[in-house]
N, C-alpha and C positions, 0 to 999 in steps of 0.2 A: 463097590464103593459108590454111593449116590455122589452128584456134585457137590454137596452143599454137608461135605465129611471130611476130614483128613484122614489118613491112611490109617489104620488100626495103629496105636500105639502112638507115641512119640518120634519124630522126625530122627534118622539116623538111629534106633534104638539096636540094635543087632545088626543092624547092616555096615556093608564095605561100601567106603563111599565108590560112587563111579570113578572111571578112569578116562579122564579128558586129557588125549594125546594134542588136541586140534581141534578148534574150534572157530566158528566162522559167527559174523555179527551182518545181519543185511539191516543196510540205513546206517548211511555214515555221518548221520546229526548229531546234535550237541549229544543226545541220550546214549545213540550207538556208538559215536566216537568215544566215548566214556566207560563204557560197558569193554569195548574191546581193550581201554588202555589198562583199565583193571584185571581185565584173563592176563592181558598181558606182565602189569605188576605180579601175579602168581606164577608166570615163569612157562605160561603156554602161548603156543603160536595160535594167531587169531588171522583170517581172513577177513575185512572188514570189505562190503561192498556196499555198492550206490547206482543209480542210473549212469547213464551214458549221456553225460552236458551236450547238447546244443552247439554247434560251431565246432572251428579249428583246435585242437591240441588235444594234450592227453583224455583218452577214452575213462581213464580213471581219474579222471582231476577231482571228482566232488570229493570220493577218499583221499585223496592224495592233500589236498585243501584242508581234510580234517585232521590230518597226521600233523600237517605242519601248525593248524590251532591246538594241538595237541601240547606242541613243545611251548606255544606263549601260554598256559589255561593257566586260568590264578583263581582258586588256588590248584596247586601242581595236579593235573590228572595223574601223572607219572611218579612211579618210588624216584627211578631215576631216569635221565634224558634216555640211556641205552636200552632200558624195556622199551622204548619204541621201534627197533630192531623185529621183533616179536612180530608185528603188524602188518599185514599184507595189503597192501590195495588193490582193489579188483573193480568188475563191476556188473552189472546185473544180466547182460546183452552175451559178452565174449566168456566169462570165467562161470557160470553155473555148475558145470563139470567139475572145477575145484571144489564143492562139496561135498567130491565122494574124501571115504577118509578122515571126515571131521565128526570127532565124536558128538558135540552137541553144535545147534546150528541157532541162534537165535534173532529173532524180528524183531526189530525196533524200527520201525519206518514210523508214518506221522498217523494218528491218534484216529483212523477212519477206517472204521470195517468195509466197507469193499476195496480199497485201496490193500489192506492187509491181505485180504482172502483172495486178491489176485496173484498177489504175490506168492504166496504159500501155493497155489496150485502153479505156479511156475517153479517152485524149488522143488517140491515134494522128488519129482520124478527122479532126480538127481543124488538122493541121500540116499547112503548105506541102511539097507534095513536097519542096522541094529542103531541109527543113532536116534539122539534125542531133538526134538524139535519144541520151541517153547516161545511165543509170545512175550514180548514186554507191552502191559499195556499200564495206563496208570487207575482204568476204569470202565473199557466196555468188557463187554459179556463174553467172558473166555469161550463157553461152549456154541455162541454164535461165530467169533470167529472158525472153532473148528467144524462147524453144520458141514461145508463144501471139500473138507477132507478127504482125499481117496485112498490117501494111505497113511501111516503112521497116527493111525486116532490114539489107539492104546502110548504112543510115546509122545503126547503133545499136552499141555498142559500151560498156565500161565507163568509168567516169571516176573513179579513186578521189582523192579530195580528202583530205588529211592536215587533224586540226585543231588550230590554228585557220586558213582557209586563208589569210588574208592571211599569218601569220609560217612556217608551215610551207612550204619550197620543193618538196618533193615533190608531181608528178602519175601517179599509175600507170595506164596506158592500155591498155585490156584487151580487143581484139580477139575478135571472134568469126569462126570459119571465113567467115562471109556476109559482114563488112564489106569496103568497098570503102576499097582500099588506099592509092590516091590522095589519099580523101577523108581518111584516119587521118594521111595527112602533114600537108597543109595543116592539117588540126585542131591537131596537136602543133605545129607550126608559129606559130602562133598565142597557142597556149596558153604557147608558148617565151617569143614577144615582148611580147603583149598583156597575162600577166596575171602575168607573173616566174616561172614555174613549171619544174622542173629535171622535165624527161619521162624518165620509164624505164618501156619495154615490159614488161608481165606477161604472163604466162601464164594460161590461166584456170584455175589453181589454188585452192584454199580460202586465203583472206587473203592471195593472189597471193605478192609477194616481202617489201619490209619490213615487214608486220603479223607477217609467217609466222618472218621472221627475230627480230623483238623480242621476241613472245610464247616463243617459243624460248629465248629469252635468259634471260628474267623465269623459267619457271620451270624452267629448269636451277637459276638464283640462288638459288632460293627452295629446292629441294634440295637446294643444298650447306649455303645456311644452316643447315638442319637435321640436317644430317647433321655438320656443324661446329660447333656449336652458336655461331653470328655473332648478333648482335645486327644490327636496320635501322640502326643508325647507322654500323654497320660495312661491313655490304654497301653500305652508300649513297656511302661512302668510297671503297669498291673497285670502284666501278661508277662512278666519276665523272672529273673531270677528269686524273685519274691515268693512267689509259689513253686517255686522248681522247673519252670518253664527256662526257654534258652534266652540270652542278653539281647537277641533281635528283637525280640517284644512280637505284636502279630503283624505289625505297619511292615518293622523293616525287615519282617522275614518275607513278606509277602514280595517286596520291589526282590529281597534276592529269586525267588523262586519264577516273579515273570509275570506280571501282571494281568498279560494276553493269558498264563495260562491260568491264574487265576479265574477270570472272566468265563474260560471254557469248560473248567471244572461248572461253576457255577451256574451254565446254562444245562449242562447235563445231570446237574444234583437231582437226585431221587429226591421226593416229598418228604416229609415230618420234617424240613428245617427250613426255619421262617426267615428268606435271605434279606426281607424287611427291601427296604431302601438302597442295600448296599449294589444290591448286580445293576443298576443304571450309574452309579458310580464307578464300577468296574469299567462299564462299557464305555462314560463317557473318557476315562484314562483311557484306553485302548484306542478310542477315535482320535485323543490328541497325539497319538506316539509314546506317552507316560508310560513305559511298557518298564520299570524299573530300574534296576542295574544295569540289564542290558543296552537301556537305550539312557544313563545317566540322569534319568529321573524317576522320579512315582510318588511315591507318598515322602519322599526325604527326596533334596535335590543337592549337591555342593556347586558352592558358586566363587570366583575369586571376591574376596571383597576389597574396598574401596583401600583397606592399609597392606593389599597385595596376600593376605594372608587366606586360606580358605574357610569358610564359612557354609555351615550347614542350614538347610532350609528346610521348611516343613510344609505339605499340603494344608490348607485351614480349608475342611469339607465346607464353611456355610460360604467361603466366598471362592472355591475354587482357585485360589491363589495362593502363593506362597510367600513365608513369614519367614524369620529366623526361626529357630527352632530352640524351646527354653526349655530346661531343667522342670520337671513336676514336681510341685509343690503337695505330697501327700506325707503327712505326718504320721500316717499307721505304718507305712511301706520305714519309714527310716528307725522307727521304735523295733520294727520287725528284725529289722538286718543284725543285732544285734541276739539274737536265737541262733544256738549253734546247730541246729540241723531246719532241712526244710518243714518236715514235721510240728517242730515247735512253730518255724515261722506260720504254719497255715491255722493252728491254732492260735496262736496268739492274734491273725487278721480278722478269724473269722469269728471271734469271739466278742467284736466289735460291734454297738447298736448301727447298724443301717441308716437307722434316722438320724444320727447325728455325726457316722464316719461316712466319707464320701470313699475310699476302698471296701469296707466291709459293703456300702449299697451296691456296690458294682458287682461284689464278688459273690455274692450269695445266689443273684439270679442266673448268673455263667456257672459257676462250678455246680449248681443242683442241679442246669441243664445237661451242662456236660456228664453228668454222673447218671440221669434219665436216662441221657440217648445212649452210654455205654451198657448201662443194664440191656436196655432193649435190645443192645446188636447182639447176644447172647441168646445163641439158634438161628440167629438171622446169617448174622454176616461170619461171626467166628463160635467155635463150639462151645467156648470158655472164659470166663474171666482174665485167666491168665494171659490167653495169645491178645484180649484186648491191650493191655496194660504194657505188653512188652511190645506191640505194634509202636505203642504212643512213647517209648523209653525209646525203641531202635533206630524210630522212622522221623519221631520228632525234636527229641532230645529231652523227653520227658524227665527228671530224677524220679518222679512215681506216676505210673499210670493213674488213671481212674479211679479204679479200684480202692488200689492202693492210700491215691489222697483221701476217699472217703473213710476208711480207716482211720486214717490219722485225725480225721475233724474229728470222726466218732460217731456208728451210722442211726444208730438211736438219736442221739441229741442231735446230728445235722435234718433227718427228719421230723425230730419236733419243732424247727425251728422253721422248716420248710415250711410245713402244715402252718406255724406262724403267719406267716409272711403272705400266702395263699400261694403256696407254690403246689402244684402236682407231684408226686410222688409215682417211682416207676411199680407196675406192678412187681417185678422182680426185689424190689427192697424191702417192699411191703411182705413178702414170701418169706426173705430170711428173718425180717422181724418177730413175723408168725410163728418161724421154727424155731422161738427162741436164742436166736445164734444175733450177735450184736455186731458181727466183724464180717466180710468177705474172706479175708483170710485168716487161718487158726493162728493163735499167740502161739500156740505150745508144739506148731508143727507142721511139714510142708505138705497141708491142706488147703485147699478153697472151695466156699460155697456154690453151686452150681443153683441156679432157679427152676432148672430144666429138670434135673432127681431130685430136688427139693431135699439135696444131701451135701454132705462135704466129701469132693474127691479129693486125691492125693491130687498135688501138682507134680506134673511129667518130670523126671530128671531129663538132664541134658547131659550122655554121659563125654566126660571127658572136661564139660566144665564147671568152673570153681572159685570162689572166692573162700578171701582169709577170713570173714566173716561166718561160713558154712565151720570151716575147722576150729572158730572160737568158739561158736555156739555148740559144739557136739564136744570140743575136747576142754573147753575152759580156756585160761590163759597162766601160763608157767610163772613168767614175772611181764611187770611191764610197768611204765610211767606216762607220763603226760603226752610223751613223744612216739613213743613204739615201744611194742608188747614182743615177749616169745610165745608162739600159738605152734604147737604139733601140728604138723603136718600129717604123722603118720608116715609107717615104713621106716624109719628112723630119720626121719629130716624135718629138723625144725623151722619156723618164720619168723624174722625178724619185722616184725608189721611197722610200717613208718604212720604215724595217723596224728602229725601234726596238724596245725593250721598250713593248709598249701605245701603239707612234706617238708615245712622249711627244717631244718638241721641246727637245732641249738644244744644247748648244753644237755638235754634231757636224753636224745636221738644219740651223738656223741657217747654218751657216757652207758647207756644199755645196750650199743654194738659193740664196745669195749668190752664192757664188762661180759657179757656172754660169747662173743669169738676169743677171748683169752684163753690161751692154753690149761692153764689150770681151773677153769672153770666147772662147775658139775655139768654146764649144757654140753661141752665138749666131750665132757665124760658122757654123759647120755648120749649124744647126736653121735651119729654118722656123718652129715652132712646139713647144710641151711640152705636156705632161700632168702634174701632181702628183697619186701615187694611190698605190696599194700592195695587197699581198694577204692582209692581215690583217684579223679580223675588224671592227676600227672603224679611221674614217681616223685620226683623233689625242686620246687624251687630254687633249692640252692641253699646257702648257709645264713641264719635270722641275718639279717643285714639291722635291724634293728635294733638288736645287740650289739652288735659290734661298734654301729655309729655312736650308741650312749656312751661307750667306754672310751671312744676314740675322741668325740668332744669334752670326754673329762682327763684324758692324757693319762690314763689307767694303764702304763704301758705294760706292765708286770701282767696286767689282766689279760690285756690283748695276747701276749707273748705266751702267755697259760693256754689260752684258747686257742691258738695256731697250735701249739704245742698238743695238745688232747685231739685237735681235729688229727693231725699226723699219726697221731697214737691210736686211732680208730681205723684208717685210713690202712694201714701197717697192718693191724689186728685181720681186717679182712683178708689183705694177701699173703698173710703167714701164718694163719689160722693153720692150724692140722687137719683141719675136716676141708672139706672142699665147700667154697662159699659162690653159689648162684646167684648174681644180680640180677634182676626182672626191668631193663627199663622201658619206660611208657610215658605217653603224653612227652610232657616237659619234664627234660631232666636236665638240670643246668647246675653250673657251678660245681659247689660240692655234693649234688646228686651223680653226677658226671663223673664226679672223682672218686666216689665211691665206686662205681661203676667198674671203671679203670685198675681196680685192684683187685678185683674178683680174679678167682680162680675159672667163671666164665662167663657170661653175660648171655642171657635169654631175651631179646629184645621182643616188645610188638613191632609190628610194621609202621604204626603211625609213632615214632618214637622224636622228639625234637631234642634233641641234644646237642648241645656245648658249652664248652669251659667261658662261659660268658664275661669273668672277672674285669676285664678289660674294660667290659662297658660302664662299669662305678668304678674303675679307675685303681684296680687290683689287680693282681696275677695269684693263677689256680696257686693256694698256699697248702693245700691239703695234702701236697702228694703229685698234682694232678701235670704240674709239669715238669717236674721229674719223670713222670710215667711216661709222657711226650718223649723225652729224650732216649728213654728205652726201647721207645718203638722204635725212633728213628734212625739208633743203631741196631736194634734187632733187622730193623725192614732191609740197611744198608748190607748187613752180613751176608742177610739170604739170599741175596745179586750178587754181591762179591766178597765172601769171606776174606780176612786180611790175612798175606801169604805168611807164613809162622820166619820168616828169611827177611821179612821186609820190617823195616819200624813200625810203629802202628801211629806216627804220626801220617804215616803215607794212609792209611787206610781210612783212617780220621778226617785225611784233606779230600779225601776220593769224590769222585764227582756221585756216586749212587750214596754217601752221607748227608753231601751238601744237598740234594733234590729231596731225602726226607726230610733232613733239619729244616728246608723250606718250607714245605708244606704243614709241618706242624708247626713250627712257629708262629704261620699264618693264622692258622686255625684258634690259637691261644690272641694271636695282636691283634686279628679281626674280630673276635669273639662270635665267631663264625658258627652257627646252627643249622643243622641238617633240617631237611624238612622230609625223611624219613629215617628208617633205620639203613635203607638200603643203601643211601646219602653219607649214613653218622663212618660206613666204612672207607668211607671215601676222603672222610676228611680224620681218615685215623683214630676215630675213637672206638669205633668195633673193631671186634678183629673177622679177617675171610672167615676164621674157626665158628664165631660168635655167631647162634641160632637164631631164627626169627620167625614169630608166631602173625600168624595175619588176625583170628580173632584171641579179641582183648581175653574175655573170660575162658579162654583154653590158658593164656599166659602161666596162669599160677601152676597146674597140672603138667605142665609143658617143663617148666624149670624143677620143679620136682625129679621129675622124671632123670633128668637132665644132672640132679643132684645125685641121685640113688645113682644113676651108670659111674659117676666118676667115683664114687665113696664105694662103689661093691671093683673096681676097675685096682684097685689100693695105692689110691691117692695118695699121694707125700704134697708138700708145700714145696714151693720155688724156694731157693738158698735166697738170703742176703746177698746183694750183689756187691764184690768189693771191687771190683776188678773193670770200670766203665771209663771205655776209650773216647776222652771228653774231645769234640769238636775241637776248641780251645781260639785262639785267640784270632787266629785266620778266618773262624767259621762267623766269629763276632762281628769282626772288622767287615764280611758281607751282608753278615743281616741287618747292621747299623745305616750301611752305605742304602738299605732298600728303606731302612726306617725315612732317612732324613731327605730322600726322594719325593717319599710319599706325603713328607711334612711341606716342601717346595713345591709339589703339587696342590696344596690345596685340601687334602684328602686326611690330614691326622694333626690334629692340633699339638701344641709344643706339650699337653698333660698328654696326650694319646702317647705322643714320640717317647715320653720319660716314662710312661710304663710299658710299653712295647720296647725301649731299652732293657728294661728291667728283664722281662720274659727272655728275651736273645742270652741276657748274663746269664742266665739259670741255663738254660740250652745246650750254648758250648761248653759248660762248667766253671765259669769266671775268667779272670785272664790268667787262663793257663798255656801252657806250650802244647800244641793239638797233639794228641796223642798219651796227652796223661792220664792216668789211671786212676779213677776218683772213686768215692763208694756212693750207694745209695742215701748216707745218712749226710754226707756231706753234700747230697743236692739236696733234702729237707732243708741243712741249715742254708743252703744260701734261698732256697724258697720262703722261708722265712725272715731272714735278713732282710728280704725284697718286700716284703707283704705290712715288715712292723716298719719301714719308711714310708709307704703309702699311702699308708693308713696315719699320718701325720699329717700328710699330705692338704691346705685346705680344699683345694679343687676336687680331691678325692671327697671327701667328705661331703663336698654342695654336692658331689654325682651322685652318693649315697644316699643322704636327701631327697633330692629330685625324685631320684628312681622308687622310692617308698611310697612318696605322695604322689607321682603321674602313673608309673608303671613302665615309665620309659623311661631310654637312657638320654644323660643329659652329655653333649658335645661343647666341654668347656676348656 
């Protein structure tokens, strides 16, 4: 295998991933501390070391120092506080011998080949033959740091970690001509399942594929800007969700990532990218301290301002000083936003004369650049089209790579438009034009053009991952509406796809879960089993809050009372379905994504999953079901500590102190509108169950629940009974949660609307004012969940919070 190849075939293609019992991370900086908190989020113990500080106290304090920035890192390095358990602190001088036994050992020290290669010949001696040894770098030359190698050539290789690596899906894996090929599968292999990580082979090129392509990006941008005279808030504009780029824009991605490191990227960028003007601009922020986020300033600054309130500020490149920071004025970008895919939007910008749209003049000299230099790195830097495109989807947050966008303009007509304009054209575009072929990638199949065989190859499967999109396009779609379709899965398990605007949950979502989880339905009769999932970025928002508000300012109350009633009846349909129902959640799942959730027969979570019953925050309680669900946990959880003696009341069991410590915690969970900020989190605050699986990468999710559906439907599933027989809390359990409500109101901490529906939540909990230990059903906490939800929703405070929260995105505290 030369250096400048990936291992024959597809990463993981037939291989068993590696087996990492133990693993060790040297350099306990922002990068390594990072790298180890994520082994750790995957549930392996990590050695994390450092040098030995200078002076008095602990010989491990630099690690030690990183553990504990570990627990403040915002956002969270950690699933949860307890993976940091996992984490050893050591140090470079006493502990070397701690690396026998660790299956893979990786460097992350700071960004300077002889600094690395001394290092490395200080560990070597220490590793078990059989383990792996791997580099993080972000861009020197893998095969020079391993030239001084004396052993483990065949197991060393690069590993570039994207930061921060828990949220960044990107892993760039960078072979050297000596590594053993076998071994690089199984590694990727691994790194695919074990740590959620989307693998794309590099080259060993300087900043390999995505560093090489963004920085490219950043200062082309920064020379139009000035040759355009654009304002950062402008380019931040044009460089953001507009084209399917991320909402940082290039400015305020740049202060997150670190402007020092900016800067150094940028003195060590390889030729063919004209950094124009920008790298003395870099440097002189780096000489003032402007080093970003880290140091509270860069290209954006916040500052108190004079009415106490905070105020954002912006760099102005001609006078090095900073401004408020104003909304861009571009009339293409807000015509755009109104295109329901990125696709249409980059058609419809680019489709604009230059000479007289100020985004189409910007956009056409950046994206034909950008589309040049990715042709180019094709042989260079990566083997293929594809690993370009999914570098810049993993690494940057792209919705389409390169490629991809060039597609969508259209590669015929973006380069006669280029030729237009006097732009160069790559010789690579020029080829496929040649060959007749208009697209990079096939319409009719999973093909892409290669410039190198002047052919169309297949693109690599990835096996094990999948989107509902792959099984629409191969099986059709059964039924479906506005909101969600049924798409076969195959093996007997169908998908319920949710693919509203943001998953939100209206009448359309409602009424096609109903109708096909109904017992008498033909899907029931066909399925074995389902899936609810979808391919967007969060599973559901929540329920149209939009709807709801129109009918609730017209005092529609029949409506309202319809629509609680349907949402219940879908809600129902999921947990008493006959087939076993798999929920999938991810991203943000809130409200009644949440509650859906909660009624599954089992729940398949990603790792990055944000969940909770957030109703609280517009001034609701979960009406779907979702706190009734609460109440089941909380005597479920109380049972399993202390079942109630069959001799005793079961007001005694109701009063017990292992009911009242769940009824707390989920209560909380519902009156705080409390969100996990993982999956590992969502079980902590009772919305997962211990049972409840979790996938670390996203596009294994859908294959993973499947799976997950067929064991429980071939296992011969039945449905949970109706539950008639539920030992309500009752009035003692009230009279406590109340006494915590009107505490936290006398605090300061919950306004009198917060207290009257955090009232509300407690009624539904204990079961109303009954005497503890009654015996209520499941339909009688729907009605009092709806009782609670059609007063609320009267409510006007509730109503401005509903409001608010449509037009800011935030909750309003009224």
């Amino acid at each position: 295998m030369s250096a400048t190849t990936a291992p024959a075939g597809l990463e993981g293609v037939g291989a068993r991933p590696m087996l990492v019992r133990r693993a060790a991370v040297l350099g306990a900086g922002v990068m390594g501390s990072r790298i180890a908190a994520h082994l750790a989020n995957a549930g392996i113990p990590v050695l994390l070391l450092d040098m030995v500080p200078a002076g008095e106290g602990s010989r491990n304090r630099l690690a030690e120092n990183a553990l504990m920035a570990l627990a403040k890192a915002k956002p969270a390095a950690l699933y949860e506080a307890s993976a940091a358990a996992r984490i050893t602190p050591a140090n470079f001088d006493d502990d070397l011998h701690k690396l026998r036994g660790c299956d893979w050992v990786i460097e992350a020290v700071a960004e300077n080949l002889e600094i690395k290669r001394a290092l490395l010949a200080r560990v070597t001696p220490h590793l078990d033959a059989g383990a792996v040894l791997t580099t993080n770098t972000s861009g020197l030359p893998v095969t020079q740091i391993a030239a001084e190698l004396t052993s483990h050539r065949a197991r060393f290789f690069g590993t570039h970690f994207f930061n921060p690596p828990r949220y960044m899906r990107l892993l760039e894996i960078i072979p050297t001509a000596e590594t053993d090929a076998e071994l690089v599968r199984a590694f990727a292999a691994f790194a695919d399942q074990m740590l959620g990580k989307q693998i794309v082979f590099a080259h060993d090129t300087p900043n390999f594929i995505a560093n090489r392509m963004g920085m490219m990006v950043m200062f082309r941008t920064a020379e139009l800007m000035q040759e355009q005279g654009l304002s950062v808030e402008e380019i931040d504009a044009l460089t953001g969700p507009a084209i399917g780029w991320p909402r940082t824009g290039t400015f305020r991605l740049a202060d997150m990532v670190g402007i020092d490191v900016m800067a150094h990227v940028a003195r060590n960028f390889p030729g063919g990218v004209p950094a124009g003007g920008f790298t003395p601009v870099l440097e002189e922020m780096v000489r003032r301290g402007w080093m970003g986020d880290k140091a509270g300033q860069g290209f954006y600054k916040k500052q108190r301002g004079a009415d106490g309130n905070d105020e954002r500020l912006v760099l102005d490149l001609k006078t090095f000083e900073y401004r408020p920071a104003q909304k861009a004025a571009l009339p293409a970008l807000e015509m755009a936003k109104n295109a329901a895919t990125v696709e249409e939007r980059l058609r419809l910008l680019m489709a604009n004369d230059p000479a007289k749209d100020k985004a189409a003049r910007f956009l056409w000299p950046l994206l034909g650049a950008v589309w040049n230099f990715a042709a180019e790195r094709i042989g260079e830097a990566a083997d293929d089209a594809p690993s370009i495109d999914e570098a810049m989807r993993a690494g940057f947050n792209w919705e389409l790579g390169p490629f991809a966008m060039w597609d969508a303009v259209g590669v015929r007509a973006s380069v006669e438009r280029m030729r237009a304009l006097g732009m160069p054209v790559s010789a690579a575009a020029r080829a496929l034009l040649d060959a007749k072929y208009d697209r990079w990638y096939a319409a009719d199949g999973p093909q892409c053009y290669n410039p190198r065989t002047h052919a169309w190859e297949p693109r690599p499967e990835r096996p094990g991952h999948a989107s509902v999109a792959d099984f629409r396009r191969a099986h059709g779609v059964v039924r479906g509406n506005s909101g969600a379709s049924l798409v076969d899965l195959g093996d007997g398990i169908g998908c319920i796809e949710l693919h509203a605007v943001k998953n939100a949950i209206g009448g359309d979502v409602v009424q096609m879960v109903s109708a096909v989880l109904n017992p008498a339905s033909e899907a029931v009769r066909d399925f074995a089993g389902f899936v609810i999932s979808g391919d967007r970025e969060h599973f559901s928002v929540g329920a149209n809050l939009l709807q709801l508000l129109l009918v609730a300012q017209e005092g529609e109350w029949e409506e309202v009372d319809l629509a609680i009633r349907g949402f219940q009846q879908m809600t129902q349909a999921i947990k008493f379905c006959p087939r076993p129902v798999v929920v999938t959640p991810f991203g943000m799942t809130l409200g009644g994504g949440a509650e859906m959730s909660l009624h599954a027969a089992r729940r398949h979570a990603h790792a990055e999953t944000y969940m909770g019953l957030v109703e609280a925050g517009v001034g609701l309680i979960p009406g779907g079901g979702g706190t009734k669900e609460m109440l089941l946990r909380a005597v479920d959880a109380a049972i399993a500590l202390a079942a109630p003696d069959p001799k005793d009341p079961l007001s005694k069991f109701a009063q017990g102190a292992e009911m009242a410590a769940a009824l707390k915690r989920n209560f909380e969970t519902i009156a705080l509108a409390k969100v996990s900020t993982s999956a590992a989190e969502a079980k902590g605050l009772g919305l997962l169950t211990a049972s409840d699986r979790v996938t670390l990468h996203r596009e294994r999710l859908l294959l993973d629940a499947k799976e997950q559906a067929v064991a429980l439907a071939e296992s011969g599933y039945a449905p949970p009974a109706h539950r008639m027989e539920i030992p309500a809390p009752g009035l003692g359990a009230l009279a406590m949660l109340k006494t915590g409500i009107y505490l936290m109101g006398e605090a300061g901490y919950a306004s009198e609307h917060d207290q009257k529906v955090a009232g509300w939540a407690a009624y539904i909990l204990c079961g109303g004012r009954v005497t503890a230990g009654t015996l209520v059903s499941e339909q009688y906490l729907l009605d009092l969940e709806r009782e609670a939800f059609l007063s609320l929703c009267g409510e006007r405070k509730t109503q401005e919070r509903i409001a608010f929260t449509l037009k800011s995105g935030k909750p309003l505290r009224n």
